[in-house]
C-alpha atoms as an extended CHARMM CRD file, in Angstrom:
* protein
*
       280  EXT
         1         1  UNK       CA              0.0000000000        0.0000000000        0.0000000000  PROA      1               0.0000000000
         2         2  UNK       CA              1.4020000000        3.5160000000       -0.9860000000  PROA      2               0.0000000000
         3         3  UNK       CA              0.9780000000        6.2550000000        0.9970000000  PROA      3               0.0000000000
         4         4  UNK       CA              1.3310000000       10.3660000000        0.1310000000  PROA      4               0.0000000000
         5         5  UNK       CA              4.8140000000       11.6770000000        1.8810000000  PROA      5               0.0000000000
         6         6  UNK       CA              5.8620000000       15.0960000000        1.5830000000  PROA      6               0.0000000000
         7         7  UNK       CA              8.7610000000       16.0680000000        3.4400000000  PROA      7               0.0000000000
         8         8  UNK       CA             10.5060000000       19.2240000000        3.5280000000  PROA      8               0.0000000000
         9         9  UNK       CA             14.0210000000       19.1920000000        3.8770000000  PROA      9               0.0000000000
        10        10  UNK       CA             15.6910000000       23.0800000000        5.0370000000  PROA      10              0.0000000000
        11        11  UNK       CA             19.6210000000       22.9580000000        5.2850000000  PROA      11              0.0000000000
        12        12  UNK       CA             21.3880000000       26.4550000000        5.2440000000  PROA      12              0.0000000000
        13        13  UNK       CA             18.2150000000       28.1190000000        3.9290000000  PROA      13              0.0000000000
        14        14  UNK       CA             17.3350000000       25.9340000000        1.2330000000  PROA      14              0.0000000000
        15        15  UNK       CA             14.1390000000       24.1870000000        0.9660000000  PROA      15              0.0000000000
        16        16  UNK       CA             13.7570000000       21.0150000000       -0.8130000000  PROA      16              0.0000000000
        17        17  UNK       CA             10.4080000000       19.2130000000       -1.6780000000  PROA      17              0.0000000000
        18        18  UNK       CA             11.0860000000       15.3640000000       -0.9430000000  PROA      18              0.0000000000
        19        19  UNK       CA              7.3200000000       14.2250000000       -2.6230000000  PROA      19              0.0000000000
        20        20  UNK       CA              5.1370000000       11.7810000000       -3.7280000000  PROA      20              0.0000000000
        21        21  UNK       CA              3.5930000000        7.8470000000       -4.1000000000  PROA      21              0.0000000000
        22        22  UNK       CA              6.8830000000        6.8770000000       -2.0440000000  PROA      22              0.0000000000
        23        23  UNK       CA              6.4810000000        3.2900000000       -0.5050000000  PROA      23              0.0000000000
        24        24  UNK       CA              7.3010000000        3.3030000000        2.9850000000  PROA      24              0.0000000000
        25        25  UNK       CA             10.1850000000        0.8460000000        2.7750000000  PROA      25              0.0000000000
        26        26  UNK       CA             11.9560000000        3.2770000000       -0.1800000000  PROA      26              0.0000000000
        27        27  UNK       CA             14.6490000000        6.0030000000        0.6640000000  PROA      27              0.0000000000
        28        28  UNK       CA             14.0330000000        7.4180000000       -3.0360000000  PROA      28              0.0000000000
        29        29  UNK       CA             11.7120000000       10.0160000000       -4.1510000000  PROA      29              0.0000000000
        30        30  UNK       CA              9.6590000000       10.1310000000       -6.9790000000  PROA      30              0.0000000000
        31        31  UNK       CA              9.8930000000       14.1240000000       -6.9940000000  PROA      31              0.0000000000
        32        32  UNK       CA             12.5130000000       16.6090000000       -6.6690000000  PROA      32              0.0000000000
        33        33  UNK       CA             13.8360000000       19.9610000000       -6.6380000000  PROA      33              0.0000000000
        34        34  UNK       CA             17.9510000000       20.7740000000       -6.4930000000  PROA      34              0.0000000000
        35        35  UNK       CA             18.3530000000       24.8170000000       -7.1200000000  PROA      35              0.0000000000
        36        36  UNK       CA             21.6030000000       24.9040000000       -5.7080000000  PROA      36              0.0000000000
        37        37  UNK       CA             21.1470000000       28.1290000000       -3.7300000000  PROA      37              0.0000000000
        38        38  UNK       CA             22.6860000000       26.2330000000       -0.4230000000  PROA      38              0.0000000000
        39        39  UNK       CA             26.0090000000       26.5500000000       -2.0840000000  PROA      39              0.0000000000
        40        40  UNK       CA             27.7290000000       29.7980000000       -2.4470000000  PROA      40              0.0000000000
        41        41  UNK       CA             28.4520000000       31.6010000000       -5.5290000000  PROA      41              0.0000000000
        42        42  UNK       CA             32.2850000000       30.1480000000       -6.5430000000  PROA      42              0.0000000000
        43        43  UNK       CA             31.6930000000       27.2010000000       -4.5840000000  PROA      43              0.0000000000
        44        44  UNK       CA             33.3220000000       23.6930000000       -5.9910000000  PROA      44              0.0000000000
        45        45  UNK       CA             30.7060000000       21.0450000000       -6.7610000000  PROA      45              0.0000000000
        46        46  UNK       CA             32.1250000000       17.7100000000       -5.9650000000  PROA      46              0.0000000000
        47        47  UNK       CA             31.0330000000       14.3910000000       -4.4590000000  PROA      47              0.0000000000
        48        48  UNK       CA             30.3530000000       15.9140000000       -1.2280000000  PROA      48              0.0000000000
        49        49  UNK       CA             27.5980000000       18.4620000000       -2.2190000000  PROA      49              0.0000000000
        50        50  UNK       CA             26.2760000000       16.1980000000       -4.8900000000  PROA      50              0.0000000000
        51        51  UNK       CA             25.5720000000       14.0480000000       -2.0170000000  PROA      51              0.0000000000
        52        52  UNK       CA             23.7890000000       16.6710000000       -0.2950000000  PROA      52              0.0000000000
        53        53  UNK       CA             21.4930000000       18.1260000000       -3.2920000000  PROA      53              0.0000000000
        54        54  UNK       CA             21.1980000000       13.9270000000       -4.3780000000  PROA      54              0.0000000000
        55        55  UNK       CA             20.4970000000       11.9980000000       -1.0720000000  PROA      55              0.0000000000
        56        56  UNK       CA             20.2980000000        8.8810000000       -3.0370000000  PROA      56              0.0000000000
        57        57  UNK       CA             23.3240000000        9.7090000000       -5.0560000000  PROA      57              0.0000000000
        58        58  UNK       CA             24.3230000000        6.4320000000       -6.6590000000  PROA      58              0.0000000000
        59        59  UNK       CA             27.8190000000        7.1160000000       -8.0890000000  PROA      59              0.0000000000
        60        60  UNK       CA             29.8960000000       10.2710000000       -9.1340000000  PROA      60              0.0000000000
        61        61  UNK       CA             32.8170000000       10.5750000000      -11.5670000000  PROA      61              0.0000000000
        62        62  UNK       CA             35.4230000000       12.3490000000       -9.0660000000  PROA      62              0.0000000000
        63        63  UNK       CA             37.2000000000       14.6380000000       -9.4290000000  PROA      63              0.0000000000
        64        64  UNK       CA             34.8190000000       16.4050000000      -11.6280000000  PROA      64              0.0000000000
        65        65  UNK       CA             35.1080000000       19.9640000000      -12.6610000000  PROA      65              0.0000000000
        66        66  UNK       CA             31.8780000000       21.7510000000      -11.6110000000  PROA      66              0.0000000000
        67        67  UNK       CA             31.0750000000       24.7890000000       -9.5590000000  PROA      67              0.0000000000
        68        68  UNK       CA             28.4490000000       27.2360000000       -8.4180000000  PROA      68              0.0000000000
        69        69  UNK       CA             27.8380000000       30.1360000000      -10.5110000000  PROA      69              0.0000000000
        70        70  UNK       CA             25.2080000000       33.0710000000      -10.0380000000  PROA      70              0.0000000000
        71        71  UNK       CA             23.7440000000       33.8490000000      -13.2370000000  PROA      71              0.0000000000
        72        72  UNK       CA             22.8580000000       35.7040000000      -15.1070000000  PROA      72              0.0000000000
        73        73  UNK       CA             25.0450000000       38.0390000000      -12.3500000000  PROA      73              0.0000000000
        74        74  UNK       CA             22.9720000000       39.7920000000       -9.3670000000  PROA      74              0.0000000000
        75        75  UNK       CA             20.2590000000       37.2700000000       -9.9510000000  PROA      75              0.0000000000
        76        76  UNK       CA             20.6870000000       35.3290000000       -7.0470000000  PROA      76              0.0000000000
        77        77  UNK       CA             20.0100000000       32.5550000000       -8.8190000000  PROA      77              0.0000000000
        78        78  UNK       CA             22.8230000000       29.7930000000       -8.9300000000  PROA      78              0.0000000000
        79        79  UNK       CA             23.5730000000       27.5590000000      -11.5040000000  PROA      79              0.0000000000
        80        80  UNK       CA             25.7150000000       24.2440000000      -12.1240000000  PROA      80              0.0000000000
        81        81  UNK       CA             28.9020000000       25.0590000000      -14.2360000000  PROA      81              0.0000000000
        82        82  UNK       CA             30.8050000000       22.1830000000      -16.0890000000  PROA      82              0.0000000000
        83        83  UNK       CA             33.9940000000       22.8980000000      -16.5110000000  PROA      83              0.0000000000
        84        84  UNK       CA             35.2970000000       21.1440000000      -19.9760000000  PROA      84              0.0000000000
        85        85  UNK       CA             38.9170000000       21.7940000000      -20.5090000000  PROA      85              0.0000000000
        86        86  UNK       CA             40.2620000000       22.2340000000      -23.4870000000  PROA      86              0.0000000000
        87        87  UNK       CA             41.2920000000       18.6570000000      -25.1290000000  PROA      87              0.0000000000
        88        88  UNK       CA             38.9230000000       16.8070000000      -22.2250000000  PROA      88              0.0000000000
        89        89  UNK       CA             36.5140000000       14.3020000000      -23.5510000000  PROA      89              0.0000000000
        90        90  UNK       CA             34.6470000000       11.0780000000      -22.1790000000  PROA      90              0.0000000000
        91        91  UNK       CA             35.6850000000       10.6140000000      -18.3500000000  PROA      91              0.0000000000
        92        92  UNK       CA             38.3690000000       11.8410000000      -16.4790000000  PROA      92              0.0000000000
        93        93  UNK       CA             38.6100000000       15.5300000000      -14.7630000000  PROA      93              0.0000000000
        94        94  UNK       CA             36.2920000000       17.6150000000      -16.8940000000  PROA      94              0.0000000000
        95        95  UNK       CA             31.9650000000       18.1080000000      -16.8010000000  PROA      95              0.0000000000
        96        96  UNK       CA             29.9360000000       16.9250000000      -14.0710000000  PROA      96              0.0000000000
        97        97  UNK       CA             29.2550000000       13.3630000000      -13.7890000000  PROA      97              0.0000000000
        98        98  UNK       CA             26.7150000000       11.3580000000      -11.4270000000  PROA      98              0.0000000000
        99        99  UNK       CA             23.4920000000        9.2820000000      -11.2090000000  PROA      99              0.0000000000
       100       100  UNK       CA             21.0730000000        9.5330000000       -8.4520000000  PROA      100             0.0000000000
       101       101  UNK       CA             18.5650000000        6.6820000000       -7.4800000000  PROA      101             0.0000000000
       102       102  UNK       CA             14.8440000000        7.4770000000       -7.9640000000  PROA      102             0.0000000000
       103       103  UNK       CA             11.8560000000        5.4990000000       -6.8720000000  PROA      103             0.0000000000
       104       104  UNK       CA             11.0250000000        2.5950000000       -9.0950000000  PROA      104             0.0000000000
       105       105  UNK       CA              8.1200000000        3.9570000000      -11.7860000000  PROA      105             0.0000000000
       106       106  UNK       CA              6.5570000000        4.1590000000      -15.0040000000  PROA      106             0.0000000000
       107       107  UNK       CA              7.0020000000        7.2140000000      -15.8310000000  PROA      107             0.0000000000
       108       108  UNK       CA              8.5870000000       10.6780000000      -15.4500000000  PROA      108             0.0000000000
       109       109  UNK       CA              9.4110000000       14.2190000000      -16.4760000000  PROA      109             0.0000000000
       110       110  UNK       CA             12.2680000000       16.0040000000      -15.3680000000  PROA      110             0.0000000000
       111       111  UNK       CA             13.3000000000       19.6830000000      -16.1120000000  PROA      111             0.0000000000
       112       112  UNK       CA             16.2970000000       22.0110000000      -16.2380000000  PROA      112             0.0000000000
       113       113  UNK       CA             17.7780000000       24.7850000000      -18.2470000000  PROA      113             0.0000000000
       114       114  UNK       CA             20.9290000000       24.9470000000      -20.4690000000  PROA      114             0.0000000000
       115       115  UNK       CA             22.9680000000       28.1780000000      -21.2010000000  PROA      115             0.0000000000
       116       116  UNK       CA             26.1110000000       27.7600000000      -24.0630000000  PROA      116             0.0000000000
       117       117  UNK       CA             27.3780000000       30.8300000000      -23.6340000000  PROA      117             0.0000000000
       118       118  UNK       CA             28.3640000000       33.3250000000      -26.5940000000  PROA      118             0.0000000000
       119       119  UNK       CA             32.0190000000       31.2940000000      -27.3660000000  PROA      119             0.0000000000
       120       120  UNK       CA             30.7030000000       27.7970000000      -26.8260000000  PROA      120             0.0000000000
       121       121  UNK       CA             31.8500000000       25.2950000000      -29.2070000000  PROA      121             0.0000000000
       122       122  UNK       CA             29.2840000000       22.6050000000      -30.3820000000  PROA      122             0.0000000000
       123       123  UNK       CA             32.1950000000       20.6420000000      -31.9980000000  PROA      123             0.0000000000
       124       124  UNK       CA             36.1480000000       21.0570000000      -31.8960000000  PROA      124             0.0000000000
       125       125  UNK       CA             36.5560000000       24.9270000000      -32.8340000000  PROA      125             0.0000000000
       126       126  UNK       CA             33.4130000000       24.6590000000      -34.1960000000  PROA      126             0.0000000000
       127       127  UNK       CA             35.0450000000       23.6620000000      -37.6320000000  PROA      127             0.0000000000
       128       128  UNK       CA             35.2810000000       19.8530000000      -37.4170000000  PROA      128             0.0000000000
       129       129  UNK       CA             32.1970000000       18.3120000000      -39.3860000000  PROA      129             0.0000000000
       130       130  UNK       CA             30.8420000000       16.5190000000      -36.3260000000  PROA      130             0.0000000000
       131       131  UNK       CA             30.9970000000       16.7990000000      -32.4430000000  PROA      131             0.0000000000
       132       132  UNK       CA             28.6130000000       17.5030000000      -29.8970000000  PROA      132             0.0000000000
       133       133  UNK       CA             28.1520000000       16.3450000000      -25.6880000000  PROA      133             0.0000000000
       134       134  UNK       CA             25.9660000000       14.6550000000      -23.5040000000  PROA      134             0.0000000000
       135       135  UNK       CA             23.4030000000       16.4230000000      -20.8310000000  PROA      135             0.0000000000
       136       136  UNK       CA             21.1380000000       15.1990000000      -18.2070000000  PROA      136             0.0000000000
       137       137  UNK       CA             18.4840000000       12.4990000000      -19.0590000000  PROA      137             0.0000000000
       138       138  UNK       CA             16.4770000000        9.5220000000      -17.2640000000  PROA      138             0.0000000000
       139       139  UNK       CA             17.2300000000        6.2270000000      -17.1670000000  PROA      139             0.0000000000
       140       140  UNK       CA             15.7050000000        2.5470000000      -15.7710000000  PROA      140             0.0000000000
       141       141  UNK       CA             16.6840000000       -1.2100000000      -15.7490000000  PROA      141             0.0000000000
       142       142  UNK       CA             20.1200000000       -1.7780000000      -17.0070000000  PROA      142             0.0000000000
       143       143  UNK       CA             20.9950000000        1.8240000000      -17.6610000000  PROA      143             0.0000000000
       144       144  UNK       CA             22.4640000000        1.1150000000      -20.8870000000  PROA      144             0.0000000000
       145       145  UNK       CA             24.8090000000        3.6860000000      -22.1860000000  PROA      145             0.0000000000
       146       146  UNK       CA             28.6420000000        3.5850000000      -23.3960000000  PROA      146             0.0000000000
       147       147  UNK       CA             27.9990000000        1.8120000000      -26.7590000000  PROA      147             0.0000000000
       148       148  UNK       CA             26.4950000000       -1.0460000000      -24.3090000000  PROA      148             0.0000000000
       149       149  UNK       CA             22.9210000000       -1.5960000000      -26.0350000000  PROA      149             0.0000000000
       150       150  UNK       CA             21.1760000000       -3.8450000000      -23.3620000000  PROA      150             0.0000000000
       151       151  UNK       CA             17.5550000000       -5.6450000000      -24.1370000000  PROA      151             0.0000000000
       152       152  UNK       CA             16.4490000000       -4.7990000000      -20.4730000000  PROA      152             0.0000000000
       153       153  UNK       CA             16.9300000000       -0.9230000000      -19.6030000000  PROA      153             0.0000000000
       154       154  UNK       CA             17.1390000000        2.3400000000      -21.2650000000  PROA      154             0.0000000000
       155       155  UNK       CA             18.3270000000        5.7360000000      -21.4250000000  PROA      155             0.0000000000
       156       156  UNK       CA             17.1720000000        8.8060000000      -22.2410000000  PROA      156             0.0000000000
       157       157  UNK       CA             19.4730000000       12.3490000000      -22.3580000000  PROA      157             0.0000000000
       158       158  UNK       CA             19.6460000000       15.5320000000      -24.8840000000  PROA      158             0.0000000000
       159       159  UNK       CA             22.6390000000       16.2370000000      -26.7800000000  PROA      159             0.0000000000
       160       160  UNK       CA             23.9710000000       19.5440000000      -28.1890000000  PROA      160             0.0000000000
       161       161  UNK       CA             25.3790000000       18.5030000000      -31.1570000000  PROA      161             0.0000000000
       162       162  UNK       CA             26.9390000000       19.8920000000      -34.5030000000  PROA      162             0.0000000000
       163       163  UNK       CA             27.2020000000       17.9790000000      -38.0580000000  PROA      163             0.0000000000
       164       164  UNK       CA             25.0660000000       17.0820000000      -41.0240000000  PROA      164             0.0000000000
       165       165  UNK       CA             23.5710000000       14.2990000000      -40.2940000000  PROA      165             0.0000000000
       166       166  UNK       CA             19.4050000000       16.0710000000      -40.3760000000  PROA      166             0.0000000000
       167       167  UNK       CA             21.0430000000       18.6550000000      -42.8310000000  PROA      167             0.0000000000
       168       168  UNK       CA             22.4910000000       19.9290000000      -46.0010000000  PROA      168             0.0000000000
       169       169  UNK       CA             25.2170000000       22.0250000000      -44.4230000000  PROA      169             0.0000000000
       170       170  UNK       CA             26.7050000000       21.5420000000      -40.5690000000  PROA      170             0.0000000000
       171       171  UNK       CA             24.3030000000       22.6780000000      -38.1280000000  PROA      171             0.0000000000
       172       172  UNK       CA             24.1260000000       23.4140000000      -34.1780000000  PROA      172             0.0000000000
       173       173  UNK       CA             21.2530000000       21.6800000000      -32.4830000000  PROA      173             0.0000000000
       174       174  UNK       CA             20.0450000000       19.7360000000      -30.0990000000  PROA      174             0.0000000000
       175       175  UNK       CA             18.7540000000       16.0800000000      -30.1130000000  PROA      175             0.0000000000
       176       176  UNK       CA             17.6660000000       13.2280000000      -27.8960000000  PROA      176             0.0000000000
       177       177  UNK       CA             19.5300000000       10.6130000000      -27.5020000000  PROA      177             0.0000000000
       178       178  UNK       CA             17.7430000000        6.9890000000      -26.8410000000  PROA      178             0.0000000000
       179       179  UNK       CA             19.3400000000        3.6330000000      -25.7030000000  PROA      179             0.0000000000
       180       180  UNK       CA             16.5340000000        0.7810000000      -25.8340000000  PROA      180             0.0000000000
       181       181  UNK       CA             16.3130000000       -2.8890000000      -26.5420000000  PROA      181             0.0000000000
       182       182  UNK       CA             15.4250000000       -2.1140000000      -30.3300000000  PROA      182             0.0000000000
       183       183  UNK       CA             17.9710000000        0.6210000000      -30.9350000000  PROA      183             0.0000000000
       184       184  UNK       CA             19.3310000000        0.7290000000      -34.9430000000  PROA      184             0.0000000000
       185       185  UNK       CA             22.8020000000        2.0400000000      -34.0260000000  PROA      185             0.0000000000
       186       186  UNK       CA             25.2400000000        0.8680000000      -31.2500000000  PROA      186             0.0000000000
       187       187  UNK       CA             25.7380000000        4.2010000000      -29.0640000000  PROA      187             0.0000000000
       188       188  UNK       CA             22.3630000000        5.1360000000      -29.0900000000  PROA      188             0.0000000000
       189       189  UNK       CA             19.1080000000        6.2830000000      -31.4550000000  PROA      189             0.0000000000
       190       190  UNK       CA             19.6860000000        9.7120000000      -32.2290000000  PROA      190             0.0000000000
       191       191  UNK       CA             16.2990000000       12.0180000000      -33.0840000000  PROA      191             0.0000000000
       192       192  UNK       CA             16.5390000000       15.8220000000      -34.2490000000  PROA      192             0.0000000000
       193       193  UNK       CA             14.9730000000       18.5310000000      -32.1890000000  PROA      193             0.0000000000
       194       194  UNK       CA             15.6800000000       22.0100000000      -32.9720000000  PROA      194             0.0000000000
       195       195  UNK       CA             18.3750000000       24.1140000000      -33.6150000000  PROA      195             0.0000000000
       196       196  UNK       CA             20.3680000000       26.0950000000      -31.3240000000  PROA      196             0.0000000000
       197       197  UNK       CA             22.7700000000       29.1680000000      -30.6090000000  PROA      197             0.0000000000
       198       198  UNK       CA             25.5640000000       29.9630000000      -28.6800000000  PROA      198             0.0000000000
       199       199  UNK       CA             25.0070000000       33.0320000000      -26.4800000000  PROA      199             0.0000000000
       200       200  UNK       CA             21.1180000000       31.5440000000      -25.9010000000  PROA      200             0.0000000000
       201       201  UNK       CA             19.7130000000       29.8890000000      -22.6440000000  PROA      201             0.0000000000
       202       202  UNK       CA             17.2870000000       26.9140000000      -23.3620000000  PROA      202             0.0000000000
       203       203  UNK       CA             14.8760000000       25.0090000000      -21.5340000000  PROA      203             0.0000000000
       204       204  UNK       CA             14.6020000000       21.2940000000      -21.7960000000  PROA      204             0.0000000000
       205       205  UNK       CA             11.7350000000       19.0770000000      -20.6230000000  PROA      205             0.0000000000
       206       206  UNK       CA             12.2110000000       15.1850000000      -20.8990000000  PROA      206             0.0000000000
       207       207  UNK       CA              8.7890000000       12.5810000000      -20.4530000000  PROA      207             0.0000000000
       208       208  UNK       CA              9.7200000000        9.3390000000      -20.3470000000  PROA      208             0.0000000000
       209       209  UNK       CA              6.6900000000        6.9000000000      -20.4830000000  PROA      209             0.0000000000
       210       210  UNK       CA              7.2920000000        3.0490000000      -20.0970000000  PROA      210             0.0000000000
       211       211  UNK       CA              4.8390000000        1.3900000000      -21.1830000000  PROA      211             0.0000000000
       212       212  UNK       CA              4.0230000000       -2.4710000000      -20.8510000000  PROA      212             0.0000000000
       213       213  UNK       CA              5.4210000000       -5.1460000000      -22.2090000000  PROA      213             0.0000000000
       214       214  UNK       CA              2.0000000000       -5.1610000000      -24.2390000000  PROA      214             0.0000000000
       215       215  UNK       CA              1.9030000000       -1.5720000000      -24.8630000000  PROA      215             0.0000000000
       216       216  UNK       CA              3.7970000000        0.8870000000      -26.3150000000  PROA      216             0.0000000000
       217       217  UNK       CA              6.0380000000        3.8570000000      -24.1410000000  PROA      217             0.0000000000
       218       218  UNK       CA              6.4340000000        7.3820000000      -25.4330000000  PROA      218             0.0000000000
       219       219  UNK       CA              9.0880000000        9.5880000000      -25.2240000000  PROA      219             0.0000000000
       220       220  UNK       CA              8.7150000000       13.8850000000      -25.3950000000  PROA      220             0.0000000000
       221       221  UNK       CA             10.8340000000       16.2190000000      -25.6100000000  PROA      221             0.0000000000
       222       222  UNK       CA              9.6100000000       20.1990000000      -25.0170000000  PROA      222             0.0000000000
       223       223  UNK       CA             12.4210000000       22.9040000000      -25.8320000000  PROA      223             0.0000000000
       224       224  UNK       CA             11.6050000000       26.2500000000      -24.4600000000  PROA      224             0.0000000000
       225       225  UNK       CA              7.8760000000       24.9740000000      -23.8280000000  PROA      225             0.0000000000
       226       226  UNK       CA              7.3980000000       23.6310000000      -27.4250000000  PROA      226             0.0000000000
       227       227  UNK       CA              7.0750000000       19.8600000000      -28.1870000000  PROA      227             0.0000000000
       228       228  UNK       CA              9.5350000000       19.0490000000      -30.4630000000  PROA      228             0.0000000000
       229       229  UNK       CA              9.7330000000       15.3080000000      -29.8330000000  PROA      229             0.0000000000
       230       230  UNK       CA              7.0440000000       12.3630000000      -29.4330000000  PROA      230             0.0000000000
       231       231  UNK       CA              7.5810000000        9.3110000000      -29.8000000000  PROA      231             0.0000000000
       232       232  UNK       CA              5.8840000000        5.7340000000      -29.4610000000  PROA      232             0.0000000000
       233       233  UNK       CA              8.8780000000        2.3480000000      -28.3120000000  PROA      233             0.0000000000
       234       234  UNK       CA              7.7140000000       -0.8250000000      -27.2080000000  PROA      234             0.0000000000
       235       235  UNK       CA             10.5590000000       -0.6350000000      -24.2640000000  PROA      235             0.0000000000
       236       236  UNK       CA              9.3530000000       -3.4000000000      -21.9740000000  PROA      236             0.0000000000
       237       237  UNK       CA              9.9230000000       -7.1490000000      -23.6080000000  PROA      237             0.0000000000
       238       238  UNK       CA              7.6300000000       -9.9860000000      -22.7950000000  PROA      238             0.0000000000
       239       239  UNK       CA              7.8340000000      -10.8500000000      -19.0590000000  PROA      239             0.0000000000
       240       240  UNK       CA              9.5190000000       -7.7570000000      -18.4910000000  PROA      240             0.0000000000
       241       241  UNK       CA              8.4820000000       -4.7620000000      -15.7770000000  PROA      241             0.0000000000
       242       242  UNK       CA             11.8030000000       -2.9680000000      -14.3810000000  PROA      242             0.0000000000
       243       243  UNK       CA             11.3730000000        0.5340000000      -13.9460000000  PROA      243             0.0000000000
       244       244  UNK       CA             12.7160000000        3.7890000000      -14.2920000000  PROA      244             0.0000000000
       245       245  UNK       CA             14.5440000000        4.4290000000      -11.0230000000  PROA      245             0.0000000000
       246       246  UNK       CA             17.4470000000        7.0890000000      -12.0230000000  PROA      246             0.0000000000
       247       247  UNK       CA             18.2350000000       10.2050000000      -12.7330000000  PROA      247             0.0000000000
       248       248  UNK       CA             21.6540000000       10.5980000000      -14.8500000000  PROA      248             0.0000000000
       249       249  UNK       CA             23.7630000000       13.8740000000      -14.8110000000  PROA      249             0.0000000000
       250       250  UNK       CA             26.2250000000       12.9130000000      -17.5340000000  PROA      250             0.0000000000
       251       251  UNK       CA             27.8680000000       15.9860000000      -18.6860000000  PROA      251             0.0000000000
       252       252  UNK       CA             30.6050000000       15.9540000000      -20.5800000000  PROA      252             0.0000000000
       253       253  UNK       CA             32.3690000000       16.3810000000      -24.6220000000  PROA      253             0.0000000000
       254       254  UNK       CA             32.1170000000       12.9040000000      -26.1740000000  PROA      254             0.0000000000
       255       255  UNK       CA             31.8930000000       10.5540000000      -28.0340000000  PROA      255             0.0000000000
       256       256  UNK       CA             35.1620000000        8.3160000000      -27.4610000000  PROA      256             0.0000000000
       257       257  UNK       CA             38.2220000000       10.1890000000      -29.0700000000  PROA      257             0.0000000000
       258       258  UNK       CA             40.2190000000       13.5540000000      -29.4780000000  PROA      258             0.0000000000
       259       259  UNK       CA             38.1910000000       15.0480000000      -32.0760000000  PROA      259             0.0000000000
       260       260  UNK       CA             35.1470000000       14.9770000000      -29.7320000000  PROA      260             0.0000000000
       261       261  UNK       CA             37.4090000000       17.4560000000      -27.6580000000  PROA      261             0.0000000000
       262       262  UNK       CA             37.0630000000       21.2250000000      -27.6100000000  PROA      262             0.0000000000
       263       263  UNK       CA             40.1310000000       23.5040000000      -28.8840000000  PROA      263             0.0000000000
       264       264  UNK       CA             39.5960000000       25.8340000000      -25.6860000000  PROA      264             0.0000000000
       265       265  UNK       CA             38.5960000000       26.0060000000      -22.6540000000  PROA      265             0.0000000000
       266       266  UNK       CA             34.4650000000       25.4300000000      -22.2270000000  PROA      266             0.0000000000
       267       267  UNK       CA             32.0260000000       25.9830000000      -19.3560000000  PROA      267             0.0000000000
       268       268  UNK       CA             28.3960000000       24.9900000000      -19.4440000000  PROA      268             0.0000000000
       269       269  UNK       CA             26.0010000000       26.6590000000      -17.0720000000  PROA      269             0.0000000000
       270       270  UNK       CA             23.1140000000       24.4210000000      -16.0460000000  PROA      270             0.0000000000
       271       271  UNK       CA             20.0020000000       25.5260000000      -14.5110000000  PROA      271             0.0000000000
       272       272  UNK       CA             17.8400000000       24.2320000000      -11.0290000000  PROA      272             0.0000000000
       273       273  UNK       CA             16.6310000000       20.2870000000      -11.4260000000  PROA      273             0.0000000000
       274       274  UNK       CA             13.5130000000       19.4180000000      -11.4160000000  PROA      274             0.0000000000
       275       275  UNK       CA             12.3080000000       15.7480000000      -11.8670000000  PROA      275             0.0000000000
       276       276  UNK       CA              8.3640000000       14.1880000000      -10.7520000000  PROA      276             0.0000000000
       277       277  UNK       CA              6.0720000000       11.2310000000      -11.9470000000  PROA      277             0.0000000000
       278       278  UNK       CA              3.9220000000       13.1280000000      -12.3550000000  PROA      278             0.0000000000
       279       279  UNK       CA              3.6030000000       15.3720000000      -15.4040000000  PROA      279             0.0000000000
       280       280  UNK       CA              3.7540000000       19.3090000000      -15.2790000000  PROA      280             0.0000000000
């Protein structure tokens, strides 16, 4: 039997919403809020205060480069910025990387904002014919990811990307990117959503809808409130009924080799986290 919890969590003057359907056996919620406002402006980000924004924090790719950033400046607003040296790609001590456990459901939406600021490169120098990094998504089952199709999980995270691959000429824009049991290319399904500028701040809203192993999930996408994705995958198999139970914070230039890399130094400002079952 389910029952309704709402907690409210206040630590250093920040309030965060612990919500929802939560069995009372389960440390992980199925809604919640990270603004970062707890952490001063300059502040590093590292396992530590992942852990604290992430109770249920499930790994984290240490050392990391992120830090607390007020923006835009005498907002009071704080942001997550990945640092991406230049060269950096994959792992190792660049972007932010971590995965935090949510409760076991069907469904859910989570929400954040993206700023590439004005000399953001959306491939090496922004002259190599392809390139592009990963950004925050959903995930349940196996988490497949890596290259590593799996038939019993899946993944779900935007891209920035540039190349000419849903084009005539190179183009910056953004894209989901889908691992699932029926996927047509090894390191993912890859679906055009818009395109995008340096300079600009976007917002990004993910559904992920399961399904049933007799009935088919969906998958939107909203950019700056307008659907730009939806889209119908049988994810579950027959006999199948894992869940989605994580939220992934893979940030990072890559793609597997140098000429994923940028030429100079890059630093990605990410917006407050917002992730529920339930849709908004």
């Amino acid at each position: 039997m389910l029952r309704l919890l709402v907690i409210t969590l206040t630590v250093l003057g920040t309030a965060t919403t612990l919500a929802a359907d939560t069995p009372p056996d389960s440390a992980a919620p199925s809604a919640w809020t990270v603004d970062y406002s707890r952490w001063p402006d300059g502040h590093v980000y590292g396992k530590a205060e992942a852990s604290r924004d992430w109770p249920t924090l499930q790994w984290f790719d240490e050392p990391g480069a992120g830090h607390i950033r007020e923006f835009p400046a005498g907002s009071g607003k704080h942001w997550l910025e990945a640092g991406l040296p230049a060269g950096t790609f994959g792992g190792g001590r660049h972007g932010t990387k971590f995965a935090a456990d949510l409760a076991p459901r069907d469904s859910y939406t989570l929400e954040y904002e993206v700023h590439f600021p004005a000399d953001w490169e959306f491939s090496q120098g922004n002259t190599h014919p392809y390139g592009g990094g990963k950004l925050p998504g959903l995930s349940g089952g196996s988490h497949p990811s890596g290259g590593l199709g799996k038939p019993d999980g899946m993944s779900a995270r935007p891209m920035w990307r540039r190349d000419s691959r849903f084009s005539k000429e190179p183009q910056d824009y953004l894209e989901l990117y889908l691992y699932w049991r029926h996927q047509a290319e090894k390191y993912g399904d890859r679906f055009f959503a818009q395109r995008v500028e340096a300079g600009r701040t976007y917002r990004i809203k993910l559904r992920v809808d399961l399904g049933t192993s007799d009935t088919d999930g969906k998958v939107r996408l909203w950019i700056d409130n307008e659907l730009r994705i939806e889209r119908p995958f049988r994810f579950l198999g027959l006999g199948q009924a894992w869940k989605l139970t994580q939220y992934m914070h893979n940030v990072f230039y890559g793609g597997n080799d140098p000429t994923w890399a940028p030429v100079r130094d890059q630093r990605l400002l990410l917006g407050p986290v917002h992730v529920d079952t339930r849709p908004f």
